[in-house]
C-alpha positions as CSV (number, residue, x, y, z in Angstrom):
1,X,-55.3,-0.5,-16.6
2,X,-53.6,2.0,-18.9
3,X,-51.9,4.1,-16.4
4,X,-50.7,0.5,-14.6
5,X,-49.0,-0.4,-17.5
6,X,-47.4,2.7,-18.2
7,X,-46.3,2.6,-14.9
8,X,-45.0,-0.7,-14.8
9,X,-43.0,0.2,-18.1
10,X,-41.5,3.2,-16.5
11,X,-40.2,1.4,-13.2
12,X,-38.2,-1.2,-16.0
13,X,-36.9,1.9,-17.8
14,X,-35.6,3.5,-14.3
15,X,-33.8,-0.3,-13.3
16,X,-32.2,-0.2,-16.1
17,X,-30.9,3.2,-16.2
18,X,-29.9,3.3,-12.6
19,X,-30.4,5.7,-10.3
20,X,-27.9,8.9,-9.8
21,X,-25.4,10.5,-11.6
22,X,-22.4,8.8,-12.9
23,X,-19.9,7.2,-10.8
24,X,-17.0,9.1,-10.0
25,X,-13.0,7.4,-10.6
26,X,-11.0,7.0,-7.8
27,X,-8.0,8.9,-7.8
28,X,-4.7,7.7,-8.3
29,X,-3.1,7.7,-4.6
30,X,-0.5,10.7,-3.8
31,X,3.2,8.9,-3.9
32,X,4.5,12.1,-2.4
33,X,2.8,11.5,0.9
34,X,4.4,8.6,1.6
35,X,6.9,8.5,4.7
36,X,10.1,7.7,3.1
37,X,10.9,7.1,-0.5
38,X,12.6,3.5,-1.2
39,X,16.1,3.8,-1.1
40,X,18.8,3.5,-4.5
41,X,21.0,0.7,-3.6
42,X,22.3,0.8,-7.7
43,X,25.6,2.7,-6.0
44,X,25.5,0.7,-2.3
45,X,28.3,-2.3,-2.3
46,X,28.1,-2.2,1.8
47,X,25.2,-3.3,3.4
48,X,23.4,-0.3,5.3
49,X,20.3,-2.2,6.9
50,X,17.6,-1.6,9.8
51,X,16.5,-4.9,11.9
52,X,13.6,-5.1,13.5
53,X,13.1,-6.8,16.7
54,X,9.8,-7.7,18.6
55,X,11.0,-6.0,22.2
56,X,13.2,-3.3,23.3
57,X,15.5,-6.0,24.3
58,X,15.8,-7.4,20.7
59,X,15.2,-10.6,21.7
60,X,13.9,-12.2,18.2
61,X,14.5,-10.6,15.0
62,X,11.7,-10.3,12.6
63,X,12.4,-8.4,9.8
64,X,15.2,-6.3,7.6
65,X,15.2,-3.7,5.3
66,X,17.5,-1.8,3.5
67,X,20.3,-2.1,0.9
68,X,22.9,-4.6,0.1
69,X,25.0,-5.6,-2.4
70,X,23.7,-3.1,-4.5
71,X,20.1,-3.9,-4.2
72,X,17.0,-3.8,-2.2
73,X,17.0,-6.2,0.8
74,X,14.0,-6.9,2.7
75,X,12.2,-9.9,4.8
76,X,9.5,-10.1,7.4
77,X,8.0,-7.4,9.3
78,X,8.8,-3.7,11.3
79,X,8.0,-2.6,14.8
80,X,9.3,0.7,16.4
81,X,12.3,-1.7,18.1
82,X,15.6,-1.3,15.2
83,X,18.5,-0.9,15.1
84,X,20.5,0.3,12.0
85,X,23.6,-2.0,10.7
86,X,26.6,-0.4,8.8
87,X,28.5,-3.6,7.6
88,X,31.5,-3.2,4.6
């Protein structure tokens, strides 16, 4: 009776503690890799923008991105179909 006891008290102390080391932090993800850095627009008073269409035809347009104004311009989505706009 003794040793079921003692072995009951011992399976409460090992819940609680938990079982393996301690949990390891994710690390913070590497900016660097990322495929293009976001472009300054602070010194852009054209717009310089890529549309996106959803064919090689560019039949509908479904998303921008780039600067204008002096600032950041995006909306919608990307696909591989673009084109890029130079407008003064």
């Amino acid at each position: 009776m003794r040793s079921f006891i003692l072995g009951g008290l011992l399976a409460t102390a090992l819940m609680a503690v938990g079982c393996g080391g301690p949990m390891e932090q994710e690390t913070e993800p590497n900016l660097v890799s990322q495929e293009a850095p976001l472009p300054d627009c602070s010194n852009e008073p054209n717009a310089n923008l890529y549309r996106y269409y959803n064919d090689a035809a560019h039949t509908q347009l479904i998303g921008e991105f780039g600067c204008y104004c002096g600032g950041l311009y995006y909306w919608g989505g990307r696909s591989v179909y673009s084109e890029y706009i130079q407008e003064c």
